[in-house]
C-alpha positions in Angstrom: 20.5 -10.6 6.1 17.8 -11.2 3.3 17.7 -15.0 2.2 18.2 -15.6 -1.9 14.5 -16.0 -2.6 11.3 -14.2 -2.9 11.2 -14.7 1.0 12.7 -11.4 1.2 11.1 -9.8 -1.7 9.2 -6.2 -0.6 6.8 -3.7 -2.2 6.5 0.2 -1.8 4.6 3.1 -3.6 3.7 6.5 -3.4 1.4 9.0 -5.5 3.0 11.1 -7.6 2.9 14.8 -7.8 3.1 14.8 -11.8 2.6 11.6 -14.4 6.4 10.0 -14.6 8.2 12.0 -12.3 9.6 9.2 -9.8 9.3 9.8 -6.4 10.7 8.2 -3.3 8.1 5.0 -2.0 7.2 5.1 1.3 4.4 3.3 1.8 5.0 -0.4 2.3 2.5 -3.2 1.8 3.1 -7.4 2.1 2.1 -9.2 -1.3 1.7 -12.4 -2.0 3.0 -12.3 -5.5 3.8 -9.7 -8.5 4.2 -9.9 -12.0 5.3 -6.8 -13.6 7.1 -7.6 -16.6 9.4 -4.5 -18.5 8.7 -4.4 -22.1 11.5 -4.5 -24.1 11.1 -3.7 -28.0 13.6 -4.8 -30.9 13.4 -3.0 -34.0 14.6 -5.3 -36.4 15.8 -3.8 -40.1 16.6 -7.6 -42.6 17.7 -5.9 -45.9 18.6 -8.0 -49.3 22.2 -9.3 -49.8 22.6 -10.5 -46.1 21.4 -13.9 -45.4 21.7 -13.2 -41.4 20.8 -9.7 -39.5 23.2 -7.2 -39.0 24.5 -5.4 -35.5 24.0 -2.1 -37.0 20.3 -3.6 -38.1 18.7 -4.2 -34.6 17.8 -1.1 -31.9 16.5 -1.9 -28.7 14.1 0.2 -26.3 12.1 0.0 -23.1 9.0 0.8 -24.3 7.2 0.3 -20.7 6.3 -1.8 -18.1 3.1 -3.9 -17.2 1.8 -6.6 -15.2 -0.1 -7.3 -11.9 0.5 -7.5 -7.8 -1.5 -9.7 -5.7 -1.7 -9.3 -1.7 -3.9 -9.7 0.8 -5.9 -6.7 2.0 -5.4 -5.6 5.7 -6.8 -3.6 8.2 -4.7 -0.6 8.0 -2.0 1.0 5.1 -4.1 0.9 1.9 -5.7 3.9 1.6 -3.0 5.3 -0.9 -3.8 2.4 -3.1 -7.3 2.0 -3.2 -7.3 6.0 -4.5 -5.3 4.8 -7.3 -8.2 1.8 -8.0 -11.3 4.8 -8.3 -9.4 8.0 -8.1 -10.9 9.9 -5.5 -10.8 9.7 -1.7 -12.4 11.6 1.6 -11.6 10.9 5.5 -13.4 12.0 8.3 -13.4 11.3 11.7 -16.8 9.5 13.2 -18.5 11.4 16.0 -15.5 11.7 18.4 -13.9 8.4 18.9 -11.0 7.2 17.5 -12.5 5.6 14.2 -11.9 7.3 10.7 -14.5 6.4 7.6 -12.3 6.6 4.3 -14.2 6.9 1.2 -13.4 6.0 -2.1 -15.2 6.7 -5.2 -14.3 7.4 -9.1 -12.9 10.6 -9.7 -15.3 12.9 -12.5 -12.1 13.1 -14.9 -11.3 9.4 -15.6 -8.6 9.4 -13.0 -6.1 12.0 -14.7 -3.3 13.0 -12.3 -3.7 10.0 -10.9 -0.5 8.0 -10.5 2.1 6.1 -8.2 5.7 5.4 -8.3 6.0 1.6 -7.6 9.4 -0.4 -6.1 9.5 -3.8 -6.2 12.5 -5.5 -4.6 13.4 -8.5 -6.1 16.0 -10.7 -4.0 18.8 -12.9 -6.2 20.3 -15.5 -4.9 23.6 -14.1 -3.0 20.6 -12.4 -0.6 20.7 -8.8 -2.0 17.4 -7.3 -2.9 17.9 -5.8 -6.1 15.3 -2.3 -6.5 13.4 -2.2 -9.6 11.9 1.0 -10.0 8.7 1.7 -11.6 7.5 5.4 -12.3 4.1 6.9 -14.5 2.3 3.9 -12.3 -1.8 3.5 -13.7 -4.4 1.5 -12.6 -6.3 -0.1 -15.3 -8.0 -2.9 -13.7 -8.4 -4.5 -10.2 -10.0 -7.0 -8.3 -11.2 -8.4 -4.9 -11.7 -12.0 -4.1 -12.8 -14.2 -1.2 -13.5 -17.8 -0.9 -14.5 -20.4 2.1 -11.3 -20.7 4.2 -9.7 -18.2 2.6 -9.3 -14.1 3.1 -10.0 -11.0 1.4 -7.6 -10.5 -1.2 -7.0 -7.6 -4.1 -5.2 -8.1 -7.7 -4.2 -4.8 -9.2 -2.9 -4.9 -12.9 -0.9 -1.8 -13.7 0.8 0.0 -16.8 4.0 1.9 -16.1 5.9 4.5 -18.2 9.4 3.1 -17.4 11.7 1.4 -15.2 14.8 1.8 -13.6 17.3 -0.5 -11.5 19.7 2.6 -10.2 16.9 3.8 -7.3 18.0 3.0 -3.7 16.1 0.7 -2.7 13.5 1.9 0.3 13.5 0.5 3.9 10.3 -1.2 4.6 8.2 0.3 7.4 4.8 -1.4 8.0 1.3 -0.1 9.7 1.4 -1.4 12.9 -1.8 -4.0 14.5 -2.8 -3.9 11.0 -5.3 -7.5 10.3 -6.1 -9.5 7.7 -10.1 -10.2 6.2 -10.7 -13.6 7.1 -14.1 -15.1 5.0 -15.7 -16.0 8.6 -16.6 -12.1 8.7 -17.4 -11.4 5.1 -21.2 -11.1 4.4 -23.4 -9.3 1.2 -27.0 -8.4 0.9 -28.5 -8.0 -2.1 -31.4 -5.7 -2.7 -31.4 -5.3 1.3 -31.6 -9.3 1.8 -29.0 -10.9 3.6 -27.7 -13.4 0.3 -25.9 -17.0 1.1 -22.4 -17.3 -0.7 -19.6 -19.3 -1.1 -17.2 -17.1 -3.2 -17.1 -13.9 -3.9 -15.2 -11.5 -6.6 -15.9 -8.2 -7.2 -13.4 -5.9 -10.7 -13.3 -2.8 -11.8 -12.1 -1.6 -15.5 -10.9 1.5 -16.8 -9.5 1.5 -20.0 -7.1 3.7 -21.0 -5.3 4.8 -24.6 -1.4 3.7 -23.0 0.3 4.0 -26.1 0.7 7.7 -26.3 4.3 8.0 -27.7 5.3 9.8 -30.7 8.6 10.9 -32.6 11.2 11.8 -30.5 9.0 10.8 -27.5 9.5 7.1 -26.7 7.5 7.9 -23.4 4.5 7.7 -23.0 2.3 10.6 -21.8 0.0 9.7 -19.1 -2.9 7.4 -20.4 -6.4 9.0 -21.0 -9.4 7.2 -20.3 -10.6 6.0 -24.1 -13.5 3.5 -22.9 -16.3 3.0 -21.2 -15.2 1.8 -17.5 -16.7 -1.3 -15.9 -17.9 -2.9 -12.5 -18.2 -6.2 -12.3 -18.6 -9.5 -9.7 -19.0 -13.2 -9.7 -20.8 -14.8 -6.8 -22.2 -18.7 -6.2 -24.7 -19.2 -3.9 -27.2 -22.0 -3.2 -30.5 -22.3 -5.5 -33.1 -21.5 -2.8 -36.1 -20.3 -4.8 -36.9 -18.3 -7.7 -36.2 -14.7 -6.5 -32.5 -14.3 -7.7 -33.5 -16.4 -10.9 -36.8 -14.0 -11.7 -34.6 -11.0 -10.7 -32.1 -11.7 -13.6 -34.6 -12.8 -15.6 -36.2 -9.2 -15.0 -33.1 -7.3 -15.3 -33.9 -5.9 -11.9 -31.6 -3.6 -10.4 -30.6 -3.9 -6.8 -28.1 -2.2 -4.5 -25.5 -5.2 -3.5 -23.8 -4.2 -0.3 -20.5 -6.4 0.3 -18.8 -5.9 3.9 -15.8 -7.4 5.8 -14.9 -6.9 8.8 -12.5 -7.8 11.9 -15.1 -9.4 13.8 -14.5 -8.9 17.6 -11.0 -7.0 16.9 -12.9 -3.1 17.5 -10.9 0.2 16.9 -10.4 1.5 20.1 -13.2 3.5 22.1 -15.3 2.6 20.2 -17.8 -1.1 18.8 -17.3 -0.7 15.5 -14.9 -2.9 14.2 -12.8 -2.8 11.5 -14.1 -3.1 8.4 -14.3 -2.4 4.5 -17.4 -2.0 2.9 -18.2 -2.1 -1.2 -21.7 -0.1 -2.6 -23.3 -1.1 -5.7 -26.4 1.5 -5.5 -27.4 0.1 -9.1 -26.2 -3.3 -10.3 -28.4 -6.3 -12.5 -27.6 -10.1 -12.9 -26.1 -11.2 -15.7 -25.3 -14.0 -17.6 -24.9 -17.1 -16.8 -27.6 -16.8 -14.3 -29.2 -19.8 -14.2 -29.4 -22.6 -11.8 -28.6 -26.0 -13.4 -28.3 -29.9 -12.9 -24.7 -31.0 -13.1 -25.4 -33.8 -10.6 -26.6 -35.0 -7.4 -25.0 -31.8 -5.4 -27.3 -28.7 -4.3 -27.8 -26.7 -7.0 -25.7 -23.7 -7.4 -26.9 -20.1 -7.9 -25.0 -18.0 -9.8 -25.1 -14.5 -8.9 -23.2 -12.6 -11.4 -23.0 -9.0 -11.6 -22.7 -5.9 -12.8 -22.9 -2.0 -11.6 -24.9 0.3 -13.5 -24.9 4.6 -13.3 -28.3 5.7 -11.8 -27.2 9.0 -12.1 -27.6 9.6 -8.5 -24.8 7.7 -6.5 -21.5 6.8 -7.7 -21.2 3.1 -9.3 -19.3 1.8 -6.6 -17.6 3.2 -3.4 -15.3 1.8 -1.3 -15.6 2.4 3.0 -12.4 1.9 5.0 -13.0 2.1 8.9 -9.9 1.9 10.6 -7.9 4.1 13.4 -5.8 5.8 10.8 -6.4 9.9 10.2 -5.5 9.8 6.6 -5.3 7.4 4.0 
């Protein structure tokens, strides 16, 4: 029997076939934490000869539902939501062993009919998990983090056209052998060089007009793509020389090349291991990029990012190696 606390909280999504039709989750992932909040609006009417508001002056409506989810990223079972991060996916088998390369890019049309149903199942305390359904799910920003002694973890913030507490809730089912990141096996090179770091974050933006409603129409209609979409990291390293400092200095632009992998846990028949790997064909350092005196510890580097379109290769692409035939 489920315990009264977030112990026996779960999460499940699916895509959907069209914007705000709710369909039935199915794919399970564990999460460290969730934050989607349901957002209630009061319309509130005070009128003269009244000195306190009437019943018949306040109407109340969901207007929608926002927040973020935190989890840690495994080996296997997110496929389905690292489409909803960029919009577009491709698998293929490599050579003939048992290994699959899924590849993840942004989609040409700002991710339009791109959307998930989202359950969350929030325990109270007499043990029952209580289902809060969220449907119209989008994707408008996300982002992967790493630290020393710590693993490969992925914040997604998402905007939701409404909410319901009357959906069954779904039985989790998760991927099986599936592995955590750990930061032993997480490396970068920048500009082809291997680079020294001690944490790691790499976010994606894509802003989105999600206040489409109208008269009669308290719903939204799915959010369009009303901004310029963004790629950008944070990294520390040690100051070693010059090069990274003359680099952002320079405004040069460098592919950056982040991987992480299983280490010796290989998909079977074949070496590889594992693995998730990030492209920035085009990024530059920003701001604050320089190396500075805050005592007598080694000097840290900062290696902050962003990606760039060079008209050739997407901004950023996402690689997930892993045994499973689809996403």
């Amino acid at each position: 029997m489920p315990v009264g606390s977030g112990l026996s909280a779960q999460f499940g999504m699916k895509e959907e076939l069209v914007y705000g039709t709710a369909v039935t989750v199915d794919r399970f992932l564990e999460i460290e934490s969730e934050g989607i909040e349901t957002n209630v609006v009061s319309i509130d009417t005070p009128v003269l000869g009244t000195q306190y508001l009437k019943t018949s002056q306040v109407s109340r409506y969901v207007k929608d539902a926002t927040g973020a989810v935190t989890l840690p990223v495994m080996t296997k079972g997110f496929g389905k939501l690292f489409k909803q991060l960029l919009g577009a996916s491709a698998s293929a088998q490599v050579g003939a062993t048992a290994e699959y390369k899924h590849t993840f890019t942004p989609d040409a049309n700002g991710g339009m009919g791109v959307s998930a149903t989202v359950q969350v199942g929030r325990p109270d305390v007499t043990g029952t998990v209580r289902p809060f359904t969220f449907e119209g799910g989008k994707v408008v920003s996300w982002e992967f983090s790493i630290g020393r002694d710590g693993v490969l973890k992925l914040t997604v913030t998402w905007d939701f056209e409404d909410v319901a507490t009357e959906t069954a809730l779904a039985t989790p089912s998760y991927a099986s052998g599936r592995m955590q990141f750990v930061w032993t096996n997480v490396s970068a090179t920048l500009g082809g060089t291997s680079v020294f770091l001690r944490e790691l974050t790499l976010a994606g933006e894509r802003p989105r007009d999600v206040e489409r409603t109208g008269l009669s129409q308290p719903k939204k209609k799915e959010p369009i793509l009303n901004g310029v979409s963004s790629v950008t990291g944070s990294a520390a390293g040690e100051f070693e020389s010059l090069t990274h400092y003359n680099a952002f200095i320079a405004g040069t632009q460098q592919a950056l090349i982040i991987t992480a992998t299983t280490g010796a846990t290989v998909i079977p028949t074949t070496a590889n291991p594992f693995k998730i790997v990030f492209t920035l064909p085009a990024c530059d350092l920003v701001n604050p990029g320089s190396p500075m005196v805050g005592g007598p510890e080694i000097l840290a580097q900062p290696l902050n990012f962003r990606g760039l379109d060079n008209g050739i290769n997407p901004v950023v692409t996402f690689e997930y190696h892993n045994d499973e035939t689809t996403i």
